[in-house]
C-alpha positions as CSV (number, residue, x, y, z in Angstrom):
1,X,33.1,-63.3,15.2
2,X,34.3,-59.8,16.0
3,X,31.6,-57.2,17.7
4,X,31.7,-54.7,14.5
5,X,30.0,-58.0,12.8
6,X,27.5,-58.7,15.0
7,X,23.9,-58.6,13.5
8,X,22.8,-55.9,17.0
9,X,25.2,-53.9,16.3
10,X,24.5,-53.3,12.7
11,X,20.9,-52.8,13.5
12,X,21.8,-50.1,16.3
13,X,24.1,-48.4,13.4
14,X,21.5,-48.2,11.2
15,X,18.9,-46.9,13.9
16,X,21.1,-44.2,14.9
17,X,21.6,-43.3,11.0
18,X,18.0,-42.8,10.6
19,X,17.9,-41.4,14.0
20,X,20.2,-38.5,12.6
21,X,19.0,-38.4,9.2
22,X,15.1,-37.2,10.9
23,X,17.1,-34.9,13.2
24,X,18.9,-32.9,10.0
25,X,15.1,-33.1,8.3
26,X,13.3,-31.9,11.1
27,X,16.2,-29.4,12.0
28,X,16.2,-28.1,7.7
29,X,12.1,-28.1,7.9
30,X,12.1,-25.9,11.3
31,X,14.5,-23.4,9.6
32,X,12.8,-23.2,6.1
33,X,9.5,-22.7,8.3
34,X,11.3,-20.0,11.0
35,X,12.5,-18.5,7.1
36,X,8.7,-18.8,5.7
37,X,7.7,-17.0,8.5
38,X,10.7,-14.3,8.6
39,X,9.6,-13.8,4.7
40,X,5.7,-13.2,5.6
41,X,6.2,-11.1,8.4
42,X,8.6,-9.0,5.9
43,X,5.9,-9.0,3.3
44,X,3.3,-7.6,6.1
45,X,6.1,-4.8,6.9
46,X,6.2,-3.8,3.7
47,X,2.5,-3.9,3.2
48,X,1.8,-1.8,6.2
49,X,4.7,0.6,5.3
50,X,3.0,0.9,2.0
51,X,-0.1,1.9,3.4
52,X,1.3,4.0,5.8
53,X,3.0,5.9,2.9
54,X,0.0,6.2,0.8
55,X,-2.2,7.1,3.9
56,X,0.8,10.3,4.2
57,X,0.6,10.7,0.5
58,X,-3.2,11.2,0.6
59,X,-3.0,13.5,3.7
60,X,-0.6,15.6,2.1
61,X,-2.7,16.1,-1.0
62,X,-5.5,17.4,1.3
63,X,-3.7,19.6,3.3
64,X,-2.1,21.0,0.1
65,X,-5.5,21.5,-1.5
66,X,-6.7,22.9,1.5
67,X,-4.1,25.7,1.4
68,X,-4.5,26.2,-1.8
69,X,-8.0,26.9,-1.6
70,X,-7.8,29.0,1.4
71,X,-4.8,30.9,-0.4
72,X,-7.4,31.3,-3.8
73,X,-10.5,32.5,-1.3
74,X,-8.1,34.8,0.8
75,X,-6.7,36.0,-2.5
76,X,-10.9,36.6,-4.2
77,X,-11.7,38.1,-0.9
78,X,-8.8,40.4,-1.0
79,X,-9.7,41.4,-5.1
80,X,-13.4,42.0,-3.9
81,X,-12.5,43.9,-1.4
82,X,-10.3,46.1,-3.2
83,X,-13.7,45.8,-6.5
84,X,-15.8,47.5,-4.1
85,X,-13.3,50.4,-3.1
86,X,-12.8,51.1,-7.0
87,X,-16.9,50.6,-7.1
88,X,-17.0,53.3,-4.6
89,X,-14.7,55.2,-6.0
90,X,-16.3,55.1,-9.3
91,X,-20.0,55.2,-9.0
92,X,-18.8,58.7,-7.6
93,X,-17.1,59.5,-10.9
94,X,-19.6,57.4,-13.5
95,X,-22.1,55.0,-14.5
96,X,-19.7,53.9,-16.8
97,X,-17.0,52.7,-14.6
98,X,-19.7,51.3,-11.9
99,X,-21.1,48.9,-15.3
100,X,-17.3,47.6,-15.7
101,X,-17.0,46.6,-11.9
102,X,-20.3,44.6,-12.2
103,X,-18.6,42.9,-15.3
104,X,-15.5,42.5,-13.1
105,X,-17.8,40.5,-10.2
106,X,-19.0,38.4,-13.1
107,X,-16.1,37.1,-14.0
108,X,-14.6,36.5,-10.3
109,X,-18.2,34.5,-9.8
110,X,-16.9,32.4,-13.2
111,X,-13.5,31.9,-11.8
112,X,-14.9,30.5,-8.2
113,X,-17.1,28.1,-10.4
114,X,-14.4,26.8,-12.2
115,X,-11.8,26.5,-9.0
116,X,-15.0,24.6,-7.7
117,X,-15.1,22.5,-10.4
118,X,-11.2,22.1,-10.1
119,X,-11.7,21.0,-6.6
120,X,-14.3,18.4,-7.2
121,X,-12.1,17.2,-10.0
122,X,-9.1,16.6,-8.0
123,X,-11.5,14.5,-5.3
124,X,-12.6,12.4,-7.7
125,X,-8.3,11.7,-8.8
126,X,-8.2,11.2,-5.0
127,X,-11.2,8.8,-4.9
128,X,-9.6,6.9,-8.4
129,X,-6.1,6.8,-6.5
130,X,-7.5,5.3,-3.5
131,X,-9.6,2.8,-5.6
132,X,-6.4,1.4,-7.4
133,X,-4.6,1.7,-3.9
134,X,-7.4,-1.3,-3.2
135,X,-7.2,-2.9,-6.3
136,X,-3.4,-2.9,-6.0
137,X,-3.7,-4.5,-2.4
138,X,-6.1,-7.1,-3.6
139,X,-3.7,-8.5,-6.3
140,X,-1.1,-8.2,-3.6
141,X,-3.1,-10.4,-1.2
142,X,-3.9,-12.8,-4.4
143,X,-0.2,-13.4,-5.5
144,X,0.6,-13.9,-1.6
145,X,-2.2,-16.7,-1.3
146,X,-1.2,-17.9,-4.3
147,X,2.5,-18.1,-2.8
148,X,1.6,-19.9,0.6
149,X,-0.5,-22.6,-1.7
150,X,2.8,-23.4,-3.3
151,X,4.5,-23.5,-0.5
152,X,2.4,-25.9,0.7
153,X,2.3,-28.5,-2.1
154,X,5.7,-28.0,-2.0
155,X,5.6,-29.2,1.8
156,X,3.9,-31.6,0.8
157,X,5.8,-32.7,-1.8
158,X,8.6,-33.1,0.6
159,X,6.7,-35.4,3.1
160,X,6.0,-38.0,0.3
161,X,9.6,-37.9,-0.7
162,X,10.4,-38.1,3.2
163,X,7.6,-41.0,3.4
164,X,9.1,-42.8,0.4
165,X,12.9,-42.5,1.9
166,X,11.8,-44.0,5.1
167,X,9.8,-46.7,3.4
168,X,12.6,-47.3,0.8
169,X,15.2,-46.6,3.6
């Protein structure tokens, strides 16, 4: 009998088949785990970038309503200012004209209501933004728990397969 037929060697063959079969399995699991990984620390990127973004988004709003307002009260104060020089300058001249600037302060006290009431509305979009901000984040979390579950029964799926190859071998 020739060595290649020699009942050792064929069992040695064989070990060193299954030897490099587990070697390519482990080697194909370690990179679909490094890529698993790559993919969820890509997803937390993203996630922080989006709230980074929304976070700037938000600030911005402020700021702007901020100026705004400060622009609107610079711009009243400026008109009152200018309502009490005509006053002046009318309760010298008539009753009259002194009954129209009262009517005039009226109506800037109506205006600073409703720019109040403009102002509380747009915190309350704000507050409604941010609360679907969280809802948005929650489904986002959901769908990625839901993701790594799969993942796993799909791990698992492969170690039965991998269980049943080496039993059926």
């Amino acid at each position: 009998m020739t060595q290649t037929h020699h009942q050792a060697n064929r069992v040695e063959a064989q070990n060193a088949d299954a030897e490099d079969w587990r070697c390519r399995s482990e080697a194909r699991r370690s990179r679909a785990e490094e890529a698993r990984a790559g993919a969820e620390r890509t997803r937390e990127a993203a996630e922080e970038e989006r709230a980074a973004s929304f976070q700037r988004q938000v600030e911005a709003e402020g700021a702007r309503l901020i100026a705004e307002e400060g622009r609107i009260t610079g711009e009243a104060q400026r008109q009152e200012a200018e309502e009490t020089r005509a006053l002046n300058e009318e309760a010298r001249r008539s009753a009259e004209m002194a009954r129209l600037a009262a009517e005039d302060a009226r109506r800037v006290g109506e205006e600073t209501r409703l720019l109040h009431e403009a102002t509380r509305r747009y915190a309350e979009e704000a507050r409604l933004h941010a609360e679907q901000a969280r809802a948005d984040a929650e489904r986002t979390r959901a769908v990625n728990e839901e993701q790594r579950q799969i993942l796993e029964e799909m791990r698992d799926t492969v170690r039965r397969y991998e269980a049943l190859l080496a039993r059926n071998g």
